[in-house]
N, C-alpha and C positions, 0 to 999 in steps of 0.2 A: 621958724618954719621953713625958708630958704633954704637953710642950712641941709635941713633933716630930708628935705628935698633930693639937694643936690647929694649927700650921703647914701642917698637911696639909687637913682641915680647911676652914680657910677659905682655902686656894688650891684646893681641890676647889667650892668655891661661887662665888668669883670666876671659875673657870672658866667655868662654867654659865653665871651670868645673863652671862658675857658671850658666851657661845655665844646666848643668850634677844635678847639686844639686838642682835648681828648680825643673825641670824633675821629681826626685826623689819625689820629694816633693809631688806633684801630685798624688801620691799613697799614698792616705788616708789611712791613719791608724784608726785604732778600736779596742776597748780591750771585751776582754767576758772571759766567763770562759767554759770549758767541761763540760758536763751534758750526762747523763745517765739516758737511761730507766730504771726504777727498778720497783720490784714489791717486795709486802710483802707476806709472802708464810703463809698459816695457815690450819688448819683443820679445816672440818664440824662437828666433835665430840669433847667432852673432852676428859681428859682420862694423865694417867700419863705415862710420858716422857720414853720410855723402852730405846733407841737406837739414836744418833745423831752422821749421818755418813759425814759430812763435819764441818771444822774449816773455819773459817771466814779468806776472802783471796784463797780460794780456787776454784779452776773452777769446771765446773760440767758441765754433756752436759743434754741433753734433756731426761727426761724417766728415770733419776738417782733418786734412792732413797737419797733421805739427811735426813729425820727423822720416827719415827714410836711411835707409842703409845703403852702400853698393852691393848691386844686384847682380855681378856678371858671373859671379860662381854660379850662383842660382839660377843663374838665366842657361848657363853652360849645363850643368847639370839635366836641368829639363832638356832642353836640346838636342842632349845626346839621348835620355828614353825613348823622347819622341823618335828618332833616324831606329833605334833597337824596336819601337813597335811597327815601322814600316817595314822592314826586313821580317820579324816575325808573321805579319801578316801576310805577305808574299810568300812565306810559306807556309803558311796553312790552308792560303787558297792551292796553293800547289796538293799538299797533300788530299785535298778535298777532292779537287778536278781528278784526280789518279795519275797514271802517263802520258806522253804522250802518242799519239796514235802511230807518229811513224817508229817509236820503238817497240809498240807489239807489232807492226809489220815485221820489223826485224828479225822480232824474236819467231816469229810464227815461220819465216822463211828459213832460220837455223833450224826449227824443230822438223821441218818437211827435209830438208838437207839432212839430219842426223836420222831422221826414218827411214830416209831411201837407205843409206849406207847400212841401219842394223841391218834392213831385211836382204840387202847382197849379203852381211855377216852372217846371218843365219842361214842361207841356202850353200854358202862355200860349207857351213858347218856342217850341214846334214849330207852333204857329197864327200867330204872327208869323212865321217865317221861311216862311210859304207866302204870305203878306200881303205881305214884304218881295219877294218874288218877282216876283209879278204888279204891282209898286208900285204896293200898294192903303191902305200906311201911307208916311209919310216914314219914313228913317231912323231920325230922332232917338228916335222912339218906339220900335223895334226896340232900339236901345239903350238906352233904358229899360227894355225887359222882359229883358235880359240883363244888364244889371247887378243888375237884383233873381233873377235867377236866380243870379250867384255867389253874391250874397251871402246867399240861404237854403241853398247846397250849402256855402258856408262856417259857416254855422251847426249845419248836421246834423253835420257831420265834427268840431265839437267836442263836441256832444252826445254823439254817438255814441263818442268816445274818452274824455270824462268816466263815460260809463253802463259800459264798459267797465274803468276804471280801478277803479272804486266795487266791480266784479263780484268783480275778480279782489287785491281788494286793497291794502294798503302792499306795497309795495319792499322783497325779501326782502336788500337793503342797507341799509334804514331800522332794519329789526328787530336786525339784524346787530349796526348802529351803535348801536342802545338798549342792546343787552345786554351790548356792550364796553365804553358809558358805566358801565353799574349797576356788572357787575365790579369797574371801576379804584374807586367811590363805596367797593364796600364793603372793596377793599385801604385805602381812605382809615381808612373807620370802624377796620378792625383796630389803625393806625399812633396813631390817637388814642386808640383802648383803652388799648394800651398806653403812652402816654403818660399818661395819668391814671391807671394803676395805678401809675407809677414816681411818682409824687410820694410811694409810702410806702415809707419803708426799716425794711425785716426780716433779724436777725440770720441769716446765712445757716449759724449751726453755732453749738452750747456755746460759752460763753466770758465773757471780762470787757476789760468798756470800762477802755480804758485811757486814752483823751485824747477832748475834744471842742472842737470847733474854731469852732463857732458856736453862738447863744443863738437865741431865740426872737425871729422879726421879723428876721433879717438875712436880706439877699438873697446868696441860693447861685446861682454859676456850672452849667454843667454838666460834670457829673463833680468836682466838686470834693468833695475826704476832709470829710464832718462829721463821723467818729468816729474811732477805730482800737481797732480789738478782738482781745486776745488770745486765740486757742483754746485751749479746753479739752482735757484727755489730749493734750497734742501737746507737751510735755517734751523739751528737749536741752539736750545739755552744748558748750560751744564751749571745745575746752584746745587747747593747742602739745606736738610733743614735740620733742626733737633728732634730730637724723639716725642718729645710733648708738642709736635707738629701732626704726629704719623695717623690720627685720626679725624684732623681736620682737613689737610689736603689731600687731597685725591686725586685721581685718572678723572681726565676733559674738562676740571676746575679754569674754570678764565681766570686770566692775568694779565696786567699790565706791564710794560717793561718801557723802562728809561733810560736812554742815554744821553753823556753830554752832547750829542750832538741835535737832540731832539729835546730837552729836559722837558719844554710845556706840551709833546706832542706824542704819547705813547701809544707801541706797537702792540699789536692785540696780540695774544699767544694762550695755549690751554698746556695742561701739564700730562704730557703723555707718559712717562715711567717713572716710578720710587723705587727706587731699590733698594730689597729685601735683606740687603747688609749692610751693616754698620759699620762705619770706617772713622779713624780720625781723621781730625780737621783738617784738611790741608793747605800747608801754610798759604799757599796763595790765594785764600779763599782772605775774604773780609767779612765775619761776622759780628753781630750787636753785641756781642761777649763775646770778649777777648782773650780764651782760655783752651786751652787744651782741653776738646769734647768729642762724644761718638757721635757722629751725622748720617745721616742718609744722603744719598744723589738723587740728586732730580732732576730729570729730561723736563724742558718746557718747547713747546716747536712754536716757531714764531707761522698765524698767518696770514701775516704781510709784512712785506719786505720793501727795502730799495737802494741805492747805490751807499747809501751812509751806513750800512750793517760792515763790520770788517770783522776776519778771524782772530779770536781773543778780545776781544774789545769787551770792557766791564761794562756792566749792567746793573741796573736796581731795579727788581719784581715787585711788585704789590697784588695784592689781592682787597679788593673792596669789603671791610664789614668783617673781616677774619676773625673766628674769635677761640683761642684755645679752648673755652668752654661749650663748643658747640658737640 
């Protein structure tokens, strides 16, 4: 009776923990690696390397200078639009204001000066041509006092269209023309503003330099990466599943994630993309079969996070109670 007891017993407990280990079993495993947002940091200028204020490995918050270029082209550059827009403005106010008053005095006492003279010119004319008449002069003289008659009526007619010009002003196309010059001067000045503001690069968000790709004193291209920084709070998981997966996991499914540096402590995460292509395995994936298969990718976003999460770092996923037959 002991016996059949004790037989019972311990087939009553091997039963269990192996009900306990299937159980377990049931939480599908999945391997992926950490991924990070990163971005490559560069300038809109060339220009050589003056100043590189972070080492690689190091955090930086947002609006942190990490590098700058020499500035003094750019700084020369501006400098001189600015001295072109102060002269262009000096004369637009010039041409606005019109002349100045003591040259229509001028002009106005040449034009009184050149009227007195026609109207002598025309009274010697009209006494010659009565002289010419009764030919009481030769010609030749009549011709004389007619040539000096043109040419005091050619001198009043420009007096008179200088005193006139002086009255009424520049040319409402002079001014026109000033003020489309300043304009384009100070689109110019904008374009070198900001040109001399890009020679400094700031972290554009939290995060950590991950690589840097030139020292102090080299000559940078433009647009070319001098850093790459990975964002901070911005945590995903990159795993593969099988195709006899594609109907049980889903978009915002919870998940657990494990790593060696947490084994008994895991990160909460939900599964935010599958993707609608099939690809093979890729070797560096570690899957439960060992074979050359079509998978899917899957985004998982971890969240919570903290200083033990690193870029690349393997992982094991679960899911609580999975079960391909659901």
């Amino acid at each position: 009776m002991t016996k059949i007891t004790t037989y019972l017993l311990t087939l009553f407990l091997a039963l269990f923990f192996t009900s306990c280990f299937n159980e377990k079993d049931n939480n599908t495993r999945f391997y992926g690696n950490v991924d990070l947002r990163t971005v490559s940091l560069g300038l809109r200028v060339s220009g050589k390397i003056s100043n590189l204020y972070f080492d690689e490995g190091k955090k930086v918050k947002k609006g942190e200078l990490l590098a700058s270029l020499d500035k003094d082209l750019y700084q020369e550059s501006l400098n001189e639009i600015q001295a072109q827009i102060n002269m262009q403005e000096i004369q637009l106010k010039k041409l606005e204001n019109g002349y100045r008053e003591e040259e229509i005095l001028k002009a106005k006492a040449l034009l009184s000066k050149s009227s007195a003279a026609l109207n002598k010119a025309q009274i010697d004319l009209k006494r010659y041509n009565k002289l010419l008449k009764t030919n009481s002069i030769p010609i030749e003289k009549h011709d004389e006092i007619l040539l000096s008659y043109n040419s005091a009526k050619a001198q009043y007619d420009y007096d008179k269209k200088n005193y006139e010009q002086l009255q009424n002003g520049y040319q409402k196309e002079d001014i026109q023309s000033a003020r489309a010059k300043l304009q384009y001067l100070k689109v110019q000045e904008k374009q070198a503003q900001i040109h001399l503001n890009d020679t400094q690069l700031f972290a554009p968000n939290d995060g950590t330099i991950l690589t840097r790709a030139y020292e102090v004193g080299a000559i940078v291209p433009q647009g070319a990466s001098i850093m790459e920084m990975a964002l901070q709070n911005q945590y995903w998981i990159r795993s593969y599943i099988d195709e006899k997966y594609l109907g049980v996991i889903k978009p915002n499914m919870k998940a657990k994630v494990y790593t060696d540096s947490r084994p008994n402590k895991p990160y909460k995460a939900i599964v935010s993309f599958i993707s609608p292509q099939a690809e093979f395995t890729p070797k560096s994936v570690q899957t439960q079969e060992l074979r050359t298969q079509l998978v899917y990718r899957v985004r998982f976003v971890l969240q919570e996070h903290d200083d033990l999460i690193q870029q690349g770092m393997p992982v094991t996923i679960e899911f609580d109670n999975l079960s391909k037959d659901k």
